[in-house]
MIDOSE-1310 file (N, C-alpha, C; in nm, 2 decimals, decimal comma, always signed):
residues 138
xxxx	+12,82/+10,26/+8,90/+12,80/+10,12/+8,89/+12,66/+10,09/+8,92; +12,60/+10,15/+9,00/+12,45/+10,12/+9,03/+12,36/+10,15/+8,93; +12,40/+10,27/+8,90/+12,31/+10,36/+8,78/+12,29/+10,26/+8,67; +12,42/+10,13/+8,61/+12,43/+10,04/+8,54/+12,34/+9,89/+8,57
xxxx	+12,37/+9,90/+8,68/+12,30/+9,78/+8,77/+12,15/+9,78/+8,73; +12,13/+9,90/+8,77/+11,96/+9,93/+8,75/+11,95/+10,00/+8,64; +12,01/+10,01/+8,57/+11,94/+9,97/+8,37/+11,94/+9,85/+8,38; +12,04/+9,72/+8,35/+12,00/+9,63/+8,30/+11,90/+9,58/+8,38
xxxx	+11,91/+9,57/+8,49/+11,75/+9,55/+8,62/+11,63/+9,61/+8,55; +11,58/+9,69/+8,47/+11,51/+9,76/+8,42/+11,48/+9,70/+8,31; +11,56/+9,69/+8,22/+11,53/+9,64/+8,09/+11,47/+9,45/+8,09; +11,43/+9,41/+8,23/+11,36/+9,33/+8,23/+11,25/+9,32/+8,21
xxxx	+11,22/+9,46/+8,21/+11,06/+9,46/+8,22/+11,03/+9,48/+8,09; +10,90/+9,36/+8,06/+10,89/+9,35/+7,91/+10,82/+9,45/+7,86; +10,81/+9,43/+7,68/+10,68/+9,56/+7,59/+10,60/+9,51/+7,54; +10,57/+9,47/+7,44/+10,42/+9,45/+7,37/+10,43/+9,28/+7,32
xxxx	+10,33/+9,24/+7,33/+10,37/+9,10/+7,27/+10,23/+9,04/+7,20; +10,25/+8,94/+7,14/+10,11/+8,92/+7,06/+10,07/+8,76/+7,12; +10,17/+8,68/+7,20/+10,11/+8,56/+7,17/+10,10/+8,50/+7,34; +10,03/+8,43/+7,37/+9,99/+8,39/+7,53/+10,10/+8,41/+7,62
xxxx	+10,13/+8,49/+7,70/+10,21/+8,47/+7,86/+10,25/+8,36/+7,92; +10,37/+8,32/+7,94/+10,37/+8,15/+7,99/+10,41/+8,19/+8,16; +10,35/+8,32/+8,18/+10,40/+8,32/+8,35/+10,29/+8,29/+8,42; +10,26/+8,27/+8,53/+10,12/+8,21/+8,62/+10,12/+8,34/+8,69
xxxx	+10,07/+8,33/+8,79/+9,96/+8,43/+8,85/+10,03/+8,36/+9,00; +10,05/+8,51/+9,08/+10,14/+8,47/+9,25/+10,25/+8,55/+9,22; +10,36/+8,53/+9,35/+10,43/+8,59/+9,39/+10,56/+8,52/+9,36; +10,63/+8,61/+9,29/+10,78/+8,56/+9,24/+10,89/+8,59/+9,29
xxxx	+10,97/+8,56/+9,31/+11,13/+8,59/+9,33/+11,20/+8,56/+9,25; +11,30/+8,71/+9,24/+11,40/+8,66/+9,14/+11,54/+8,75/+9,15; +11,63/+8,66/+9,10/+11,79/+8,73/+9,19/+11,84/+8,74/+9,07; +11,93/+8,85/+9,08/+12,02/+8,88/+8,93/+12,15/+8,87/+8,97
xxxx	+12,23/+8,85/+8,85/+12,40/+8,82/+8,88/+12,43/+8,91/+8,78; +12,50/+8,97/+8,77/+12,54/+9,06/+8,71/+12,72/+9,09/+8,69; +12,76/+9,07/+8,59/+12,90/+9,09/+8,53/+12,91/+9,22/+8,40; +13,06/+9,34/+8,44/+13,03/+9,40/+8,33/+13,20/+9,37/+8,30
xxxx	+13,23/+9,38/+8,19/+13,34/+9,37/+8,09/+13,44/+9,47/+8,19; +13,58/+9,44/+8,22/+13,63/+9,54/+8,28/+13,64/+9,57/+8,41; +13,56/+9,50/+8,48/+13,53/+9,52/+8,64/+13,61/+9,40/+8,67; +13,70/+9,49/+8,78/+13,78/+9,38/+8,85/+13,72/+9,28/+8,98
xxxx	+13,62/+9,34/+9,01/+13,52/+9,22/+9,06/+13,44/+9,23/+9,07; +13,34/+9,12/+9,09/+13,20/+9,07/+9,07/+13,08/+9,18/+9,17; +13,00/+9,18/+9,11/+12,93/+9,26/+9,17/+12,82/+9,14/+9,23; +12,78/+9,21/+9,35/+12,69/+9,09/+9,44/+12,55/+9,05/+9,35
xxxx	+12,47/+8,94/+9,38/+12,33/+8,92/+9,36/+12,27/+9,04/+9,42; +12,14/+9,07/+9,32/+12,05/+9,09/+9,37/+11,92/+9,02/+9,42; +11,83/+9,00/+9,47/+11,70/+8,95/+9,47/+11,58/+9,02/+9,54; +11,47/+9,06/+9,45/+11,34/+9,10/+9,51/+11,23/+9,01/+9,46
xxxx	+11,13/+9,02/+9,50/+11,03/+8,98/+9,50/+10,87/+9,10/+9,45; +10,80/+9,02/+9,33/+10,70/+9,08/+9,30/+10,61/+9,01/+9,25; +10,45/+9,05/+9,26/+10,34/+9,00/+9,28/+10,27/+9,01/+9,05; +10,23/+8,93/+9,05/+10,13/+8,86/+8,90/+10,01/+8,88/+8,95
xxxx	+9,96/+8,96/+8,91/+9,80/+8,98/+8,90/+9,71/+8,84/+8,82; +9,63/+8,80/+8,81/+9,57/+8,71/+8,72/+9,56/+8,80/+8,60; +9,51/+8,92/+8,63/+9,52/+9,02/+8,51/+9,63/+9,06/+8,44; +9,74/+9,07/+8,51/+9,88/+9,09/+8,46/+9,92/+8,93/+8,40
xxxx	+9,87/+8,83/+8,42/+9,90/+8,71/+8,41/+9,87/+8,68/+8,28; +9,72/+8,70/+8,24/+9,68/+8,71/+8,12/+9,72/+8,78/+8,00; +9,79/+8,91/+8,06/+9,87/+8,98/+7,95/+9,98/+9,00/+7,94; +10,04/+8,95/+7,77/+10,19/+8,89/+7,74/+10,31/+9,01/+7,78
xxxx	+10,28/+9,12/+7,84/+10,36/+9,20/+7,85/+10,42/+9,16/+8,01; +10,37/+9,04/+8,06/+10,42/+9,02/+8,18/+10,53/+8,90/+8,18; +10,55/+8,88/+8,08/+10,59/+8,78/+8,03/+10,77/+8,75/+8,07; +10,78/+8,90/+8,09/+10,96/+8,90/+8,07/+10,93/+8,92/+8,25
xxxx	+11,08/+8,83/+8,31/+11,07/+8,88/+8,44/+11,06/+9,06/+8,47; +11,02/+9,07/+8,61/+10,94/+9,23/+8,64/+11,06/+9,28/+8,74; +11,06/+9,40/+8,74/+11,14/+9,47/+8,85/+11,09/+9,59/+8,88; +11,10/+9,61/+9,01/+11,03/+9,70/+9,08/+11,02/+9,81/+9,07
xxxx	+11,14/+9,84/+8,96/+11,16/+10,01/+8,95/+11,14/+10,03/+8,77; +11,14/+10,14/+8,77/+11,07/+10,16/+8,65/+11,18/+10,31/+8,59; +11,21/+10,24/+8,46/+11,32/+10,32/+8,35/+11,23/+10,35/+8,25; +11,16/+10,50/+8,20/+11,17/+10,56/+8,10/+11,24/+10,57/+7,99
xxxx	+11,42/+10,57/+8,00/+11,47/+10,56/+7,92/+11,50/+10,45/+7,82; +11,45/+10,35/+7,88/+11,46/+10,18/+7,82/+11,33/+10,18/+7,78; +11,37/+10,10/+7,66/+11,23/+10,08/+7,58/+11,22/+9,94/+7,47; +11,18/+9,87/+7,51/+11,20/+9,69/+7,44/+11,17/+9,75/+7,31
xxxx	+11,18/+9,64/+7,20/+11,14/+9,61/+7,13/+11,15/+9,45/+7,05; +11,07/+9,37/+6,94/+11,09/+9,26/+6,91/+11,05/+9,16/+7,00; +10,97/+9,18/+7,12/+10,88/+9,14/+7,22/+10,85/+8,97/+7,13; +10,90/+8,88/+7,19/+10,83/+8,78/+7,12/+10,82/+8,65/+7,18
xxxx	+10,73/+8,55/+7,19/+10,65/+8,45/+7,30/+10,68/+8,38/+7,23; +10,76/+8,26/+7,23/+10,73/+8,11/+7,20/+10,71/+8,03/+7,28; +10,59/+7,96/+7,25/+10,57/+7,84/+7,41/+10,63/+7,89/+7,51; +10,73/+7,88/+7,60/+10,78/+7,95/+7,72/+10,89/+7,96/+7,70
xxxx	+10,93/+8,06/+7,61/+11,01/+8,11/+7,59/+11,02/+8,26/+7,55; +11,04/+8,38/+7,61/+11,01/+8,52/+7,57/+11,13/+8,55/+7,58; +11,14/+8,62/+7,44/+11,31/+8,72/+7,41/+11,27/+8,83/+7,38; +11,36/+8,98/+7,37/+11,34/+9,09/+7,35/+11,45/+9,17/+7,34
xxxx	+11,43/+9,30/+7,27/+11,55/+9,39/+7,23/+11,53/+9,45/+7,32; +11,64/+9,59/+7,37/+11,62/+9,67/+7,46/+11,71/+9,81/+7,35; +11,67/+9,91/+7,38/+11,75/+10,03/+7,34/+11,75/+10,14/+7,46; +11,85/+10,19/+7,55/+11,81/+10,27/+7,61/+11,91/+10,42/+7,61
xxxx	+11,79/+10,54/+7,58/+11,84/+10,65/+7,54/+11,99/+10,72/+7,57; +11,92/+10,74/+7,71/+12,02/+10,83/+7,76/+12,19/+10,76/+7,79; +12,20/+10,65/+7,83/+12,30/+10,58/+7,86/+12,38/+10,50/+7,71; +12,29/+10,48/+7,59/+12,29/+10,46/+7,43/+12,34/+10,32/+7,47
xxxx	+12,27/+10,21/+7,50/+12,32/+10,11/+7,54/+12,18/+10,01/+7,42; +12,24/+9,94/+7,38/+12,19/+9,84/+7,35/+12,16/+9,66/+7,38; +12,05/+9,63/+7,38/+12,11/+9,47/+7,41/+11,93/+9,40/+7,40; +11,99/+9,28/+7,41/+11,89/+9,18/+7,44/+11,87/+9,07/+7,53
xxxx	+11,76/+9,00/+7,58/+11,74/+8,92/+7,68/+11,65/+8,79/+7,64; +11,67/+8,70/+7,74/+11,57/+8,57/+7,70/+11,54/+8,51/+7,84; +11,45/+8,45/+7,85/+11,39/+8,37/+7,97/+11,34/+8,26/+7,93; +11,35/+8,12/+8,00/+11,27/+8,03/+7,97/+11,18/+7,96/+8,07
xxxx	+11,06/+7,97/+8,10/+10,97/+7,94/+8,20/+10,95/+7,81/+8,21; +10,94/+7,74/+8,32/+10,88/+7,61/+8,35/+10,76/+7,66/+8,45; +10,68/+7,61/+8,49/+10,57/+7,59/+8,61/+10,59/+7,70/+8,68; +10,68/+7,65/+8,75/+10,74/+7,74/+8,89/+10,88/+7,83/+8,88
xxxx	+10,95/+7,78/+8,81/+11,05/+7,88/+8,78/+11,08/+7,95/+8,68; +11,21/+8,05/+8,63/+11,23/+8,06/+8,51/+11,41/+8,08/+8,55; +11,46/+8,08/+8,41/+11,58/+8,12/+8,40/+11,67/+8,19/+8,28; +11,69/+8,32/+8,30/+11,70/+8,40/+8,18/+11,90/+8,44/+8,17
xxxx	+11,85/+8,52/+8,06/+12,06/+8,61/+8,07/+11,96/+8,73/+7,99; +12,05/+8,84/+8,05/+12,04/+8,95/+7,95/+12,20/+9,01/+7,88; +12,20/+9,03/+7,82/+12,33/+9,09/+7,73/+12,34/+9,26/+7,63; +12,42/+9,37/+7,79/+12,39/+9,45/+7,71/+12,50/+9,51/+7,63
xxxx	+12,50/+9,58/+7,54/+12,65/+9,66/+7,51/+12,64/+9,82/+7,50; +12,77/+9,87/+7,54/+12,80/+9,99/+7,58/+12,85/+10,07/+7,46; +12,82/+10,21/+7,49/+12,89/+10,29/+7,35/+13,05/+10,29/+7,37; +13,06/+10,26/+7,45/+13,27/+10,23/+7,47/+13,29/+10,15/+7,43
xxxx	+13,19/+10,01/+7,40/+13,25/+9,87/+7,35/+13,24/+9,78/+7,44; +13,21/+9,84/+7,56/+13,20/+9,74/+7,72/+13,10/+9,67/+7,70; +13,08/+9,59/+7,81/+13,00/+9,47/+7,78/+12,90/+9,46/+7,94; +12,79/+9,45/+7,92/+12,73/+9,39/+8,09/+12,64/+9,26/+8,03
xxxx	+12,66/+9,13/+8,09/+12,60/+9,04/+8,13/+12,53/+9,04/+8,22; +12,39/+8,97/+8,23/+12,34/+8,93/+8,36/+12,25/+8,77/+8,34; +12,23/+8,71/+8,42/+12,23/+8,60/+8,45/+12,07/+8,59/+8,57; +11,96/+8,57/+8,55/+11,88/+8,57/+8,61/+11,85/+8,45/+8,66
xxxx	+11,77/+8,43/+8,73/+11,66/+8,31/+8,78/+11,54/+8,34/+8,89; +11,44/+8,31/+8,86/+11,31/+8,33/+8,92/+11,22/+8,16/+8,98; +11,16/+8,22/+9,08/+11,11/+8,10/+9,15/+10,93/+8,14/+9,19; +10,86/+8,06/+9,18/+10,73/+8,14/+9,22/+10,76/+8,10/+9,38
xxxx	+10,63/+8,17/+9,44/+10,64/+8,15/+9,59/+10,49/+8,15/+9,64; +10,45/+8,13/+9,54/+10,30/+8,11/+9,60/+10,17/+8,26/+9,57; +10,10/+8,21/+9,64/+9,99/+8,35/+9,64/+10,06/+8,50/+9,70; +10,03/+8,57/+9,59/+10,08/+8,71/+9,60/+10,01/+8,75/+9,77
xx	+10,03/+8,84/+9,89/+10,03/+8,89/+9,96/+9,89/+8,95/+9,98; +9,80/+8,96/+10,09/+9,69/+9,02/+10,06/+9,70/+9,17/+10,12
């Protein structure tokens, strides 16, 4: 169940994009809800927190919410910016899961879902929201 948890936690982290970043620069929080097809109950929130560089800020790859840990096997694709709005595909190898995600930014927050599917046919949802918190940590 974790190993699941932290793919779709992973597949937040965005890939290539061509058009401006609508995330600011500072320190974000953001908690995930997480539902998979089949589970007879709910798996808890998560929430961490991570820092926007002004330089990470400027580049659209930061665009999708970020998570701390880092999947190899996930690999976006269809990366795409409208005004504040960033969607993206996800394929990831080893687990053969497919799916996609969206976020929509305001100022200070955002609020996303990801949707992935399984080679059994199972299903995982997640349910995001992010909040800034000010200047990243010195």
């Amino acid at each position: 169940m974790k190993k699941l948890t932290f793919a779709l936690a992973v597949c937040l982290v965005s890939g290539m994009a061509y058009a401006a970043s609508p995330v600011r620069p500072g320190k974000w929080e953001m908690t995930m809800h997480m539902e998979m097809s089949g589970m007879p109950m709910k798996m808890p929130p998560t929430t961490h927190t991570y820092c926007v560089t002004k330089e990470q800020a400027e580049n659209p790859e930061w665009a999708a919410p970020q998570d701390s840990r880092k999947n190899a096997d996930c690999k976006r694709t269809d990366f795409k910016i409208d005004g504040n709005v960033v969607t993206w595909k996800v394929t990831c190898e080893k687990s053969k899961m497919t799916g996609e995600g969206k976020v929509t930014y305001t100022n200070d927050s955002f609020d996303g879902t990801m949707h992935m599917t399984m080679p059994n046919g199972g299903e995982m949802n997640g349910k995001y929201s992010g909040k800034y918190l000010g200047a990243c940590d010195k």
